[in-house]
KELUM-799497 format. One record per residue (C-alpha): x, y, z; chain; residue in one letter. Coordinates in steps of 0.001 Angstrom, whole numbers, plus 524288, in hexadecimal, padded with zeros to 5 digits. Layout:
BEGIN
{u:X | v:Y | w:Z | chain:A | res:A}
...
***
This chain:
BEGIN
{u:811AB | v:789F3 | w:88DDE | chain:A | res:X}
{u:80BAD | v:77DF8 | w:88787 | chain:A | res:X}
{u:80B3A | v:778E9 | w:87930 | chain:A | res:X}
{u:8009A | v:77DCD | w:876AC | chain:A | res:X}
{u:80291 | v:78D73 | w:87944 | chain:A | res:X}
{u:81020 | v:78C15 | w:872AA | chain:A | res:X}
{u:80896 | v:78904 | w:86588 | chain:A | res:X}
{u:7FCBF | v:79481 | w:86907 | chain:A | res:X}
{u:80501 | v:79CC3 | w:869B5 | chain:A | res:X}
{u:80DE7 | v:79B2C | w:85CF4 | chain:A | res:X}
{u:801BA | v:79A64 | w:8556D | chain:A | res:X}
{u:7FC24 | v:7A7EE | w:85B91 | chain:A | res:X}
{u:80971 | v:7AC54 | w:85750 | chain:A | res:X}
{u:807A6 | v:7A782 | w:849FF | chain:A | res:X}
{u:7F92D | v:7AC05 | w:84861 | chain:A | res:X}
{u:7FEAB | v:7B9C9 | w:84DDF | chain:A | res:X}
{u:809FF | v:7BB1B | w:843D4 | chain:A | res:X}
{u:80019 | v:7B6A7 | w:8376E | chain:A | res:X}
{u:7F555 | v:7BFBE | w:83CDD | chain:A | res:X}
{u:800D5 | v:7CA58 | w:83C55 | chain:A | res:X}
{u:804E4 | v:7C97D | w:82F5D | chain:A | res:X}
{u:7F6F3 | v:7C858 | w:829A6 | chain:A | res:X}
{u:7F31F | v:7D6DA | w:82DF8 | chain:A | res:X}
{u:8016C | v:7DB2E | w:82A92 | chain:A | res:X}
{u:7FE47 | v:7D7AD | w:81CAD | chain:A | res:X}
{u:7F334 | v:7E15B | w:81A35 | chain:A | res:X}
{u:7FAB2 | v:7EB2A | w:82393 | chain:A | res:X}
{u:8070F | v:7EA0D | w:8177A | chain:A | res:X}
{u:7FC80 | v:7ECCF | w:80DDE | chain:A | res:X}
{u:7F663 | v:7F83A | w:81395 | chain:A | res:X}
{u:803DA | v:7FEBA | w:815B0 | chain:A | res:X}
{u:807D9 | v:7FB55 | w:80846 | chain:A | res:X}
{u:7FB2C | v:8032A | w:8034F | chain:A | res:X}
{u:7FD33 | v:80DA2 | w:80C22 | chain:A | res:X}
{u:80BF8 | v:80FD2 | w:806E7 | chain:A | res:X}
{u:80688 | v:80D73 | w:7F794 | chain:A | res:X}
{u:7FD78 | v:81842 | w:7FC05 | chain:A | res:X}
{u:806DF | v:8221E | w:8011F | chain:A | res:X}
{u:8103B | v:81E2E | w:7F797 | chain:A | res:X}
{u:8067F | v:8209F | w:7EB29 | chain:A | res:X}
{u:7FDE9 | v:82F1B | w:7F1B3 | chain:A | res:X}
{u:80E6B | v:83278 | w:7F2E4 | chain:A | res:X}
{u:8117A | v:82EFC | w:7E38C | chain:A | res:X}
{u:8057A | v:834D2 | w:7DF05 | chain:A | res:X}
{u:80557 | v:8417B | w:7E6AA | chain:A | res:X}
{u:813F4 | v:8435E | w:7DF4F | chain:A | res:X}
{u:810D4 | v:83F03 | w:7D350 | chain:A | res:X}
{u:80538 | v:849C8 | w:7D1B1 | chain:A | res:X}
{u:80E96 | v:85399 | w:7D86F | chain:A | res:X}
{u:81808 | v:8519F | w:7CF96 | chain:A | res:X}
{u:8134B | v:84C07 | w:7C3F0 | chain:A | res:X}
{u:8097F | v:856F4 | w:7C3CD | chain:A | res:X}
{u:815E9 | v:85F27 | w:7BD43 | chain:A | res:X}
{u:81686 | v:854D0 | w:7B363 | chain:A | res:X}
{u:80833 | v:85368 | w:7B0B2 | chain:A | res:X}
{u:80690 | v:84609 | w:7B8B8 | chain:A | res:X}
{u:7FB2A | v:84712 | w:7C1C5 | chain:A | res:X}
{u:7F549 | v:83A8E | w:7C622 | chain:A | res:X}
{u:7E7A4 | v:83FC5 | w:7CF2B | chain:A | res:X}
{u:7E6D7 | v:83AE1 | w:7DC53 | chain:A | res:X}
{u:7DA09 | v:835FC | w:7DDAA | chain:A | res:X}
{u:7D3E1 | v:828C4 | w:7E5F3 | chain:A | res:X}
{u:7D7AF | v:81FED | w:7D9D9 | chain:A | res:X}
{u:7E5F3 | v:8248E | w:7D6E8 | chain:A | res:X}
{u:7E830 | v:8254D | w:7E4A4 | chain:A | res:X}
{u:7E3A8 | v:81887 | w:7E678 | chain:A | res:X}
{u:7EC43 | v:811CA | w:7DCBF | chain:A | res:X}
{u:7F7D7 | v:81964 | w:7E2F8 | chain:A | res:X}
{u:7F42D | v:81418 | w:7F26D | chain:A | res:X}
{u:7F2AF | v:80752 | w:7ECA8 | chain:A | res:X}
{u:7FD6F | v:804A8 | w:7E16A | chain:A | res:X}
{u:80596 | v:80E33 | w:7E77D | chain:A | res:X}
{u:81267 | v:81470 | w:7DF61 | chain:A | res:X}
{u:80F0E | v:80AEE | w:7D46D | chain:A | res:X}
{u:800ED | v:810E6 | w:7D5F5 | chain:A | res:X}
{u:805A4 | v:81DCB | w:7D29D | chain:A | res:X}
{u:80DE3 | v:818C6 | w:7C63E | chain:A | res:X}
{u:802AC | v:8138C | w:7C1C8 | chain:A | res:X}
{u:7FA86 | v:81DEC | w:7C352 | chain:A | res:X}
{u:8047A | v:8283A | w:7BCA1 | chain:A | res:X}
{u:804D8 | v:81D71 | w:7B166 | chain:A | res:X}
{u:7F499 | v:81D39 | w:7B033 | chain:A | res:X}
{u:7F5EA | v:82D19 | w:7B133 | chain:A | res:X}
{u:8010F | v:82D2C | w:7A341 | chain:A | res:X}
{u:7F51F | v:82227 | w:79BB7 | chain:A | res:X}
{u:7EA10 | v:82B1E | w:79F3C | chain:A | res:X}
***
């Protein structure tokens, strides 16, 4: 092998390894909102089953639900703190 391969093919290793780790980044996002998700439909499906004994029943509708997939368990405090000011 001459010079000139050597160097090719570091730099298609390099260009392979930075092309990796820019579609892992979205890839960690869209897990992350996928657990937040599960995580916050989980919270909120217990927190009407039980706090319906208590009188603390937060509907499930697109907009709740949506700050739960998002935000997560800090979604659903939130949301049980705007249900106690209404």
């Amino acid at each position: 092998m001459n010079m000139p391969n050597i160097i090719f093919f570091i730099i298609a290793i390099v260009a392979i390894f930075i092309i990796g780790k820019i579609f892992a980044w979205p890839l960690k996002v869209l897990l992350n909102l996928i657990v937040n998700g599960i995580a916050g439909g989980i919270l909120l499906w217990l927190i009407n089953l039980v706090g319906g004994n208590f009188g603390l029943v937060i509907p499930i509708n697109a907009i709740t639900a949506l700050i739960a997939g998002i935000l997560g368990i800090p979604g659903v405090l939130f949301l049980i703190i705007l249900n106690y000011l209404r």
